[in-house]
C-alpha positions as CSV (number, residue, x, y, z in Angstrom):
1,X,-10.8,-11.4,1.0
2,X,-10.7,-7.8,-1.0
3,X,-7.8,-6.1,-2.5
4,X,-8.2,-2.2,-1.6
5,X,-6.8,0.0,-4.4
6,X,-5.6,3.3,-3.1
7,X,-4.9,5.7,-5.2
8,X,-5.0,9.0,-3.6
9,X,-2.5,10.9,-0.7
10,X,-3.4,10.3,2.5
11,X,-2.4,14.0,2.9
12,X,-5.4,15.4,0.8
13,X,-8.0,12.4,0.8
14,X,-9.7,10.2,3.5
15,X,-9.8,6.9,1.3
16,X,-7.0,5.1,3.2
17,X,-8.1,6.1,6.9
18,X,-11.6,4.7,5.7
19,X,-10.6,1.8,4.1
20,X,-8.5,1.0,7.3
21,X,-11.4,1.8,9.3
22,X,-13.5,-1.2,7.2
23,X,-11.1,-3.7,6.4
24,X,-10.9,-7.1,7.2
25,X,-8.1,-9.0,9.1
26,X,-7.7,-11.3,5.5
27,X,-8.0,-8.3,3.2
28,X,-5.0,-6.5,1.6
29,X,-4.0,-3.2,0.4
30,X,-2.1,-1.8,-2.7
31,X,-1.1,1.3,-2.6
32,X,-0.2,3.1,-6.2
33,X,0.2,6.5,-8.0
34,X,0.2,9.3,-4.9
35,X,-0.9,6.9,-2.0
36,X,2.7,5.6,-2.1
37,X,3.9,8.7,-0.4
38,X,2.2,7.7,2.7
39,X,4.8,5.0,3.6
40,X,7.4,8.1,4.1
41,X,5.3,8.9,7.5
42,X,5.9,7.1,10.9
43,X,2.3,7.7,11.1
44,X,1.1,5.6,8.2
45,X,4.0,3.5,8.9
46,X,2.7,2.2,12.1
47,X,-1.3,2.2,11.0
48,X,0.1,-0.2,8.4
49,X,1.7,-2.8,10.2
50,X,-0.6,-5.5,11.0
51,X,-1.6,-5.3,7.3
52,X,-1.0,-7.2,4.0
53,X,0.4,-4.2,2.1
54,X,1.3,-4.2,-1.6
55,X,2.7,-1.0,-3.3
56,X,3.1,-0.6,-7.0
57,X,7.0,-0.7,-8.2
58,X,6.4,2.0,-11.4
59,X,4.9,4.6,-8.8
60,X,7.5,4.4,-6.7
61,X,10.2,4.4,-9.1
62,X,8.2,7.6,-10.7
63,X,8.3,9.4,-8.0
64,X,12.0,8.4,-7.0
65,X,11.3,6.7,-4.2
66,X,13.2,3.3,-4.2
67,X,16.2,4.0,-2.2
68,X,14.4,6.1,0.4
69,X,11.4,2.6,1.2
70,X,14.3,0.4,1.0
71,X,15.7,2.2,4.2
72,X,12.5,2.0,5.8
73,X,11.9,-1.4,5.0
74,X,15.0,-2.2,6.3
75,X,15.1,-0.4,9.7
76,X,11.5,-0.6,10.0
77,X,11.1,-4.2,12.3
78,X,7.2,-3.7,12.8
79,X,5.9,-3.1,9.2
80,X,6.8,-4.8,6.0
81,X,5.2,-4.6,1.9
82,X,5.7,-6.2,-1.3
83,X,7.0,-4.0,-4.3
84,X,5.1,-5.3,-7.1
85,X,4.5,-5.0,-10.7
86,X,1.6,-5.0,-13.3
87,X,1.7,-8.2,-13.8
88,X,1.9,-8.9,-10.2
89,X,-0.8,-6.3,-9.5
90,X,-3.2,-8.7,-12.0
91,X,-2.3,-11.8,-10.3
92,X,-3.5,-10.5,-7.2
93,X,-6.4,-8.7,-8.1
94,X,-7.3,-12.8,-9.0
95,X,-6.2,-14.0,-6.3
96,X,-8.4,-11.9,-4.1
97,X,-12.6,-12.1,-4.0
98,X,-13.2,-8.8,-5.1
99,X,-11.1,-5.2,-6.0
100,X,-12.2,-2.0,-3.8
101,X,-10.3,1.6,-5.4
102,X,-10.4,3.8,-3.4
C-alpha cells in the first residue's frame, strides 16, 4: 500500500497521469501545493473517483480554495477526498508501506 505525493499541476507536469497509470487498487493519493488545482476539472474529477484521495488543507486554504471543493464535494456523488493536515499528512505517510512524490 503506497501513499503518492503529488506535488505538481496536472496542467504542466505528467506525475499524476503516471502515477494513475501505476497505482494500485489499495494505494492512495495526496495531492498538495499546485496538484490541488486539479480537483477544479471535471476531467480530473472523474479520473479520481475510484481512488483513496487525500488533499492537503494549508494548500488549499493558500490558494483560496475551500469554498469552491466544498461545492464540488458536495454536488459531486461519484468522487469524494479527505482535507487533511500536517499532522494528518504524517499519520498517513505511517500508515502506508512506503511514500512515492511525485
Amino acid at each position: 500500500m503506497i501513499l503518492h505525493h503529488i506535488q505538481t499541476s496536472a496542467m504542466t507536469d505528467d506525475a499524476l497521469t503516471t502515477c494513475l497509470r501505476y497505482m494500485h487498487p489499495t494505494d492512495s493519493v495526496l495531492l498538495s501545493s499546485d496538484a490541488v488545482n486539479c480537483l477544479l476539472q471535471t476531467q480530473w474529477q472523474q479520473a479520481l473517483t475510484d481512488v483513496k484521495l487525500f488533499v492537503l488543507q494549508d494548500d488549499v486554504v493558500a490558494r483560496g480554495l475551500v469554498d469552491r471543493l466544498m461545492i464540488i464535494f458536495a454536488n459531486n456523488t461519484t468522487s469524494s477526498f479527505d482535507i487533511i493536515d500536517y499532522s494528518q499528512f504524517v499519520e498517513q505517510s505511517l500508515l502506508h508501506d512506503k511514500v512515492i512524490t511525485w
